[in-house]
N, C-alpha and C positions, 0 to 999 in steps of 0.2 A: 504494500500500500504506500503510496504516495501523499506529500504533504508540501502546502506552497508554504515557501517561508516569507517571514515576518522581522525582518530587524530594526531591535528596539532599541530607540536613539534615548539617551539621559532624558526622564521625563519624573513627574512628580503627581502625586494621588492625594490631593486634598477633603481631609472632612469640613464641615458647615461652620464651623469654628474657625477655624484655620483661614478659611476663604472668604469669610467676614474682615478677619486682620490683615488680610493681605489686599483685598480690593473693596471692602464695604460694606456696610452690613447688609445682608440678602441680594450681595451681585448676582446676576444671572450670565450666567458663559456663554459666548459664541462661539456655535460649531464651525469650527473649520474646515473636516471633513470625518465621513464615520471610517469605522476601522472593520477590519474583517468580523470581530469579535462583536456579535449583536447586540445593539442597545450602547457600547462603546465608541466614543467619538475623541479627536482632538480640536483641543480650544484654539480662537484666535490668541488667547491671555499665554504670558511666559513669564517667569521669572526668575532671580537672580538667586545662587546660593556662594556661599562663603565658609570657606572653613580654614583650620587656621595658619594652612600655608598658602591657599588663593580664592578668586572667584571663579564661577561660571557665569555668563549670564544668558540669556534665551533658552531657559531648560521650558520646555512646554507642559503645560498644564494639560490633564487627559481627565475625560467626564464620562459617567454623570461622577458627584460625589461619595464618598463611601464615607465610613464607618470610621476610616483612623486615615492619617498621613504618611505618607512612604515616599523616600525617592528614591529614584531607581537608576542608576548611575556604572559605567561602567568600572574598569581594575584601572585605567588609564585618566578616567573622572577622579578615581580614588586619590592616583599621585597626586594630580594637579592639587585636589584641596588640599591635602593631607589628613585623609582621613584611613582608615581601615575597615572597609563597609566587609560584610559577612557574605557568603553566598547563600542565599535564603531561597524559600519559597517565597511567592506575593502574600503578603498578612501576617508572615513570621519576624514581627519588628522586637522583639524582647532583647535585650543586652545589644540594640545594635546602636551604631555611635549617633547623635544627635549631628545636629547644621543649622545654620543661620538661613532663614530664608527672605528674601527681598522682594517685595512686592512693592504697586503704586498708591496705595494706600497704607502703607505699614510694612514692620518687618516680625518674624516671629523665630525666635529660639528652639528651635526640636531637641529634648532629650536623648530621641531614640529614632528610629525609623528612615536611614539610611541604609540600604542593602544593594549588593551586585543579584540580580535577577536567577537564579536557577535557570540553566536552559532545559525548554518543558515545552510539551504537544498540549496546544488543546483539543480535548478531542470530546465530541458529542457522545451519549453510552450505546449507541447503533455502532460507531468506529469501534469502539474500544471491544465491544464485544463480538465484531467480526475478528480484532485482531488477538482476541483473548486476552486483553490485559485491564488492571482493574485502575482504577484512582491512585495514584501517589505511586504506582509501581516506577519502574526504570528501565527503559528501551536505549536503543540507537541508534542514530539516521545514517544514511548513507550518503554523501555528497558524489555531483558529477563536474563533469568541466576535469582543465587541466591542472586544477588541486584536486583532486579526488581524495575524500579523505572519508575516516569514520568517526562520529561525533559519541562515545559514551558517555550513562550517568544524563539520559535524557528523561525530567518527569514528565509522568503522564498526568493529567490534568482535566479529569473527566466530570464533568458538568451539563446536563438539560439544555442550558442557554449556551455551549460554545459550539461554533463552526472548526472544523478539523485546521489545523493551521501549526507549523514550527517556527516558535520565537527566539531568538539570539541576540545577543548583545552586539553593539557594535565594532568592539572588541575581535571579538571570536566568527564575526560575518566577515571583518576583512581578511584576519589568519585564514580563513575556509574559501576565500573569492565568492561569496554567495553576496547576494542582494535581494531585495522585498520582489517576492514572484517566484524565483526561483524554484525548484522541485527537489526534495530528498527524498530517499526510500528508507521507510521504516523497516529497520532491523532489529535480530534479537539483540539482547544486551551484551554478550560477547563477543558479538564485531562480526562472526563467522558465518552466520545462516538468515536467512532474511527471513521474518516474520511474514510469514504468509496468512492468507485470510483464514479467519476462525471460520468450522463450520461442523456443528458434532454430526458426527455418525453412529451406527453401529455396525462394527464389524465383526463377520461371524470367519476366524481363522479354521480353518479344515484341513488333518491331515489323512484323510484318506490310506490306510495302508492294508495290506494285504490279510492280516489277525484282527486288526484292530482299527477302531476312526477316534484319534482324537479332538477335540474341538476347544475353544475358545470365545469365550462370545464381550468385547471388550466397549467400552465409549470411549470414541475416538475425538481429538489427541490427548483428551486428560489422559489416558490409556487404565482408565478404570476400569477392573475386572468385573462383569456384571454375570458370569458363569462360566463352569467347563464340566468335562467330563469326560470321560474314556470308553464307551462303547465295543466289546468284544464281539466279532463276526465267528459265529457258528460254522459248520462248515454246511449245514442247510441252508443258510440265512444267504440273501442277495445283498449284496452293496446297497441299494435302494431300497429294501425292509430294515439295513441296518441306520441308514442317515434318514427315514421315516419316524424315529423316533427322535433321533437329536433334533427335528422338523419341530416336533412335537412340542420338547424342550422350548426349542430356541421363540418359536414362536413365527411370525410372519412381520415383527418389524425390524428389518434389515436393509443396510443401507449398503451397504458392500461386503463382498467374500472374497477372502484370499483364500490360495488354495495353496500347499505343498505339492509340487511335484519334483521329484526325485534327479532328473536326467535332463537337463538343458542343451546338450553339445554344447560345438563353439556358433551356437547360434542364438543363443540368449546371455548377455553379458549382465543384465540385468533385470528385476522384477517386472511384469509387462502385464498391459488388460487385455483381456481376453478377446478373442475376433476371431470369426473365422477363420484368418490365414495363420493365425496363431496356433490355432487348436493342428490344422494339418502340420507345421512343423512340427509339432510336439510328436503327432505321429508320426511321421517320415524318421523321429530317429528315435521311436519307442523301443529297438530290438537293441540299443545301448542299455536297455532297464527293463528288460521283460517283465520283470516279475512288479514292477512298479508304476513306471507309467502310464498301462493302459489304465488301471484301476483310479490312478490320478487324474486322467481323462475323463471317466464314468462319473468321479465327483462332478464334478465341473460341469459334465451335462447333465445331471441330474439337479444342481443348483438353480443352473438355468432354467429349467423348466419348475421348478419350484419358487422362486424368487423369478419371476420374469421379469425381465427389463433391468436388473439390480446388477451393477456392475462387476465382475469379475476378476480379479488377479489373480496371476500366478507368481508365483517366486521358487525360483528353483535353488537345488542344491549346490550346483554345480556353479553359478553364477560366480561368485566372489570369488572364484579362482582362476576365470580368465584374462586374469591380469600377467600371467605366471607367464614368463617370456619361453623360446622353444626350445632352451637347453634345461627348463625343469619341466616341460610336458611333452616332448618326444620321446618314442620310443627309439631304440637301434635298430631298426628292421628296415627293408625296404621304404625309401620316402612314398613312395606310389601309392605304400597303400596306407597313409594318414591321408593325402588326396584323395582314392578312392573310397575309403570304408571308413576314411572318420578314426581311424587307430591311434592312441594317443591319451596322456594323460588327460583327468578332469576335475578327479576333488571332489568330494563331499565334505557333507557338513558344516558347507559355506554360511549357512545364516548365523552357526552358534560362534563361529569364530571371527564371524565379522560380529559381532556382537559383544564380546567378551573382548576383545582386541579395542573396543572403542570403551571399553567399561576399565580397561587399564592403564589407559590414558587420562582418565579421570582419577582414578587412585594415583597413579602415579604424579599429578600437578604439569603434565607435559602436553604439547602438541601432540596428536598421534601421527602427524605424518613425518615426527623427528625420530619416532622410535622405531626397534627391531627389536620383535616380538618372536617370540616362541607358544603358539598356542599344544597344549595338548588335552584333546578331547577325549576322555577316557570314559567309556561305558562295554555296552556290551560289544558294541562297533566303537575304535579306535580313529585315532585320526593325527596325526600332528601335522602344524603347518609351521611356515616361517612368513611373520608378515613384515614388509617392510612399508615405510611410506603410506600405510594405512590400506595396502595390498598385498594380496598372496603374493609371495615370489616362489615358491616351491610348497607341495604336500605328501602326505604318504600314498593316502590311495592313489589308485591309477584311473583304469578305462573304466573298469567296478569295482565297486566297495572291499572285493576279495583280496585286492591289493594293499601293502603298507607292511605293518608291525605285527605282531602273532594280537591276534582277537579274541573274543570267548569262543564264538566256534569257526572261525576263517584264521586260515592259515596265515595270511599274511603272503610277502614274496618268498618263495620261491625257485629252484630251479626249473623252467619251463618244463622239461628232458623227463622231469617225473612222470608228466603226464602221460605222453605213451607207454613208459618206465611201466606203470600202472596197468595201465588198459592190460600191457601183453602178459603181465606176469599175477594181475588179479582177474583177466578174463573182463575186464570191465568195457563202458562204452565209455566216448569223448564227455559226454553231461555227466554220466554216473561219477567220474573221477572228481567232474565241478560240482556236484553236489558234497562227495568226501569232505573236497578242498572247504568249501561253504559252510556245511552243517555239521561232521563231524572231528573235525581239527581243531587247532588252537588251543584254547588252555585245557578245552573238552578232548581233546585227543592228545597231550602230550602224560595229564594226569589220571586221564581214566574216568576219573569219577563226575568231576564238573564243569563246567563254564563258567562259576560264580567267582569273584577273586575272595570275596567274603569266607564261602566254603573255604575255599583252598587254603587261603590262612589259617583255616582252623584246623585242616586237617594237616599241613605241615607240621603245626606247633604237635599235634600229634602223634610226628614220625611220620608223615605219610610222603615218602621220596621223590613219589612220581609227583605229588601236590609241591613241593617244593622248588623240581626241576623243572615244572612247568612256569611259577613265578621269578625263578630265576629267568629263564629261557624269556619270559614277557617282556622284565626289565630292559636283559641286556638288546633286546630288539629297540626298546622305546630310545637307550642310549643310542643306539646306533645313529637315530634318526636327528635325535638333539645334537648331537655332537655333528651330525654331515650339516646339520643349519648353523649351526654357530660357526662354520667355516663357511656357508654358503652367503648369509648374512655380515661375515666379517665383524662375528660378536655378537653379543643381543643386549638388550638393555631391561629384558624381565621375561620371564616366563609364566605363563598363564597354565593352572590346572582348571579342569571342568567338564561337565555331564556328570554320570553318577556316580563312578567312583572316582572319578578326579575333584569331585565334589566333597566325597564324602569318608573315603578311605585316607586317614593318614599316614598309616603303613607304607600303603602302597607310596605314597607321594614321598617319605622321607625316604625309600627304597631307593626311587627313581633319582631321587637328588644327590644318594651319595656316589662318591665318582665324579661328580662337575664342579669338586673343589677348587679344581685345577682351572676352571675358567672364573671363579667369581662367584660360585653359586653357594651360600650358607643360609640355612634353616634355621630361626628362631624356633626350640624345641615347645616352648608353652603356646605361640600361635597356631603350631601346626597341630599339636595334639589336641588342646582344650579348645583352640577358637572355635567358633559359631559363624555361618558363613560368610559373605564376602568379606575377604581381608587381604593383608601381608601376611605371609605367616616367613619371610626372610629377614636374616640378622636387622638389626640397623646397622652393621657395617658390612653389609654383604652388597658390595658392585653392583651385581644383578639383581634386581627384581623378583620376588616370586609371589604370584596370587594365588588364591583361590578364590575363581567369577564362576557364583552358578550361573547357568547358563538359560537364554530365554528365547530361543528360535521362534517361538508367535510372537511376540512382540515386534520383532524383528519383521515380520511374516507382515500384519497389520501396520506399522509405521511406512513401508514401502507403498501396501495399498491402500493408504491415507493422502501420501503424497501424488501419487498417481492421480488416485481419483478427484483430487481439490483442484489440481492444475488443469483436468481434463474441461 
C-alpha cells in the first residue's frame, strides 16, 4: 500500500487561551488553505518564537484550535533556538522544554510543549485494517527516486476522521529527497518484506498420503490454528470416503486449500495455484513418485469439486531445492539421460527445512542469507541439507526418498551393483529388490527387530548388538553427510536438529555431535538433555550453532498459499 506524503514545515497548535494572548480576545483565523487531514486547515496568522540562543519568525499557525499548545519544530529548528525539543507523538507535551512565543497582540511564555514530530501514517481504520496494523503500532515506508531509502520507527496513527497520508519533518524530507505529493510504500517494520494488504482467510492445509490424510484448518495471516487432525485410510476406504469426513469437520467455509504434493521435478521451483496446465504437469512427471503423487492429484480434484470455485495451491517437496547448482544434483551416468528421463537429484523435505533454516536465523540474531546452515531432519524419513544464502546448495536424498543416510526402513545409498547382486542370487525381481531397499532395511534390517530409534536404544542399553550396530551404523552415515557439507559449504555457522527424533531424542543428537569437535561443534549438556523445545542447546562458547527447531511444514504449506492467493 501506498501513501502520498506530507512535509511538515515548523508550525504551532494553539488553544483558546493562548490565541487570545497572542492576537485578541476571541480572534477568528483565516484559512489559508485546508490540508489533507479533514477539518484541518493552515492560517493566514504566523508567529515568532525565541529561545534562548535565537529566533524564528513566520512559524505558521495551523486550525481549528485544540485542547493544549505544541510546537512542532524541527532537530535543525532545535539548534537555531537552543533548545532540546523531544521526539514525541502530537499531544505528548509532558517534561518537554517551554519557548517564548511572539505574537501581534502579545507574547506568551510556554513551560512545556515544544516537540520534534514523531514520523507517523495517518491512516483511517479501513487502511489500517487492510494493512493489519493497529493504532500506535510501528511500520516503514519505503522511499523511490535516486535516494531510495527505508524510513523505520514509522507510527501508525489511526483515527475515524484521518485520510491515509505520511508526514515528515523537514529535516528528514530533505535527507530522503521527498517532497509534499510524493509516494512511499508501506513496509513491514524490519525494512525487508512489504506489508501487503490485510485480508483473513481460511485455509484448509491437506496432506493427502497414501495410510493416512492429514489436515490443518488455520486463519490466515494471524496463522491461528482453528483445527486438525489425522484421518487413517482403511484399506476399504476410498480417498474420497476418507476427506468426506475431514469435509464434514472442516465445514464449507473455506477460503483456500493448499495441498502437499510430494514430487515437483525441475518444473516447479516454487508453490503454485492450481490450473489446469498445472495439474497435467504434475502428471506428466507423477512416475518420479508413484506411490504419491497420483493420490496428491485425487486430493486436489476432489477439493475442487467440493469447494468449487475456492482456490487451490500446491506446494511441493521438492521445491526449495532447486536452487542446488548441477554439481550437487547430477548424477555420473550418461548426461542424455537427465535430458531425456529427468534423472537427477531433487530433495525432499523442502518445506521443513526451509522452514527451520529461517527459524535459525531468528534464534540466531543474523540475516539468513549470511548464514551456512546444516539442516538435519530426523524422523522416520531422514534428510540432511546444506543451506546457504537462504538456499539448498546440496541434500541427501536423490531422485527418491530411498536415497541419502540409513533411515528407519530405506537403506539409504548404496552400491547400485547390489541390485542385480540380489535379483540373481535371491531369485528376486527389479521392484521386489526396491521394495527390500524401501520397506525392509535400514535401522529395521540392520537390527532385526525395529525401525524405532526409541526401541533401539533401549534394546542396546540391553545388550542387544544388532540394536547397537544399527545406531552406530545410523550415526556414522549422518557424519558422513555433515562432514561432506561443512566442506561443501566451506564451514557452517549452526546446525539445525528436527522432525521427530531430531526433535525429541537427545541421545540421538549428543551421538551425532560427538566427533565434530574438530570443526567447532560443542553441546551444552543441561540444554540438550533437560531443555523443552525450540532452543540452543550449544556451548556458549561453541563456534557453531546448534538448535533444536521443531519443525512446521503447514505452516509453511499455508503462508505460501496466502501469499499467492492475496496477490492473485
Amino acid at each position: 500500500m501506498k501513501a502520498a506524503v506530507g512535509v511538515s514545515n515548523r508550525h504551532i497548535h494553539l488553544n483558546r487561551e493562548h490565541a487570545d494572548l497572542l492576537f485578541g480576545k476571541d480572534y477568528h483565523f483565516v484559512q489559508l488553505k485546508p490540508l489533507i487531514q479533514p477539518r484541518q486547515f493552515a492560517c493566514e496568522e504566523t508567529v515568532s518564537v525565541r529561545g534562548p540562543k535565537g529566533i524564528i519568525h513566520n512559524v505558521r499557525v495551523l486550525g481549528p484550535l485544540r485542547s493544549y499548545t505544541q510546537l512542532e519544530v524541527s532537530k535543525t529548528d532545535c539548534c537555531l533556538l537552543g533548545v532540546d525539543a523531544p521526539v514525541r507523538d502530537s499531544g505528548d507535551i509532558e517534561d518537554s522544554p517551554g519557548i517564548e512565543v511572539i505574537g501581534p497582540k502579545g507574547n506568551l511564555s510556554l513551560n512545556k510543549g515544544v516537540i520534534i514530530p514523531f514520523r507517523h501514517l495517518h491512516l483511517h481504520p479501513e487502511d489500517a485494517g487492510r494493512l493489519g496494523v493497529q493504532d500506535k503500532q510501528l511500520v516503514a515506508v519505503k522511499t523511490n527516486g535516486d535516494r531510495m531509502l527505508i524510513l523505520e520507527n514509522v507510527l501508525c496513527r489511526v483515527n475515524p476522521q484521518y485520510s491515509l497520508e505520511f508526514h515528515i519533518d523537514t529535516d528528514e524530507a530533505n535527507a530522503s529527497g521527498l517532497r509534499n505529493g510524493d509516494q512511499v510504500q508501506i513496509v513491514a517494520v524490519d525494512g525487508y518484506h512489504e506489508l501487503t494488504t490485510y485480508q483473513k482467510k481460511k485455509m484448509l492445509v491437506l496432506n493427502c498420503g497414501s495410510s493416512t490424510i492429514k489436515f490443518k484448518l488455520f486463519e490466515m495471516p494471524s496463522e491461528k490454528l482453528l483445527m486438525q487432525g489425522n484421518t487413517p485410510r482403511a484399506s476399504d476406504r476410498t480417498l474420497g470416503d476418507a476427506l468426506a469426513d475431514i469435509f464434514e469437520q472442516v465445514g464449507r467455509d473455506v477460503d483456500v486449500v493448499a495441498h502437499r504434493v510430494v514430487h515437483g521435478a525441475d518444473l516447479f521451483s516454487s508453490s503454485v495455484l492450481v490450473t489446469d496446465e498445472v495439474m497435467r504437469q504434475i502428471e506428466s512427471i507423477s512416475y518420479l513418485a508413484p506411490l504419491h503423487n497420483p493420490i496428491n492429484l485425487e486430493g486436489v480434484r476432489l477439493c475442487q469439486m467440493r469447494y468449487e470455485g475456492v482456490p487451490q495451491v500446491v506446494v511441493f517437496d521438492t521445491s526449495f531445492h532447486q536452487t542446488m547448482p548441477p554439481t550437487s544434483y547430477l548424477y555420473s551416468i550418461p548426461y542424455e539421460y537427465y535430458e531425456k528421463h529427468k534423472i537427477r537429484k531433487y530433495g525432499f523435505h523442502g518445506s521443513s527445512h526451509r522452514y527451520v533454516a529461517a527459524r535459525a536465523a531468528e534464534i540466531m540474531g543474523k540475516p539468513i542469507e549470511n548464514l551456512r546452515l546444516i539442516s538435519c531432519h530426523i524422523g522416520n524419513g531422514v534428510s540432511v541439507t546444506a543451506i546457504r544464502n537462504e538456499e539448498s546448495y546440496d541434500t541427501s536424498m536423490g531422485l527418491t526418498p530411498l536415497a541419502g543416510v540409513t533411515m528407519g526402513t530405506r537403506s539409504g545409498n548404496i552400491d547400485p551393483a547390489i541390485i542385480p547382486y540380489l535379483e540373481r542370487l535371491e531369485g528376486l525381481q527389479a521392484d521386489e529388490v526396491i521394495h527390500v531397499l524401501n520397506h525392509r532395511s535400514g535401522l529395521l534390517g540392520i537390527s532385526g527387530v525395529s525401525n524405532d530409534l526409541r526401541e533401539l536404544l533401549l534394546h542396546a542399553k540391553e545388550g542387544h548388538k544388532r540394536s547397537q550396530l544399527a545406531l552406530d551404523l545410523f550415526v556414522s552415515k549422518l557424519h558422513q553427510y555433515i562432514g561432506l557439507y561443512f566442506a561443501r559449504l566451506n564451514g557452517a555457522d549452526g546446525i539445525i536438529f528436527t522432525a521427530g527424533v531430531g526433535e525429541n531424542s537427545a541421545e540421538i543428537r549428543d551421538m551425532v555431535c560427538q566427533g565434530l569437535e574438530f570443526a567447532g561443534v560443542y553441546l551444552d549438556a543441561q540444554s540438550n538433555w533437560n531443555g523443552q523445545g525450540e532452543r540452543l542447546i550449544s556451548s556458549q562458547y561453541s563456534p557453531i550453532k546448534v538448535m533444536v527447531i521443531p519443525t512446521n511444514e503447514e505452516i509453511v504449506m499455508a503462508r505460501d498459499a496466502y501469499q499467492i492467493v492475496v496477490k492473485v
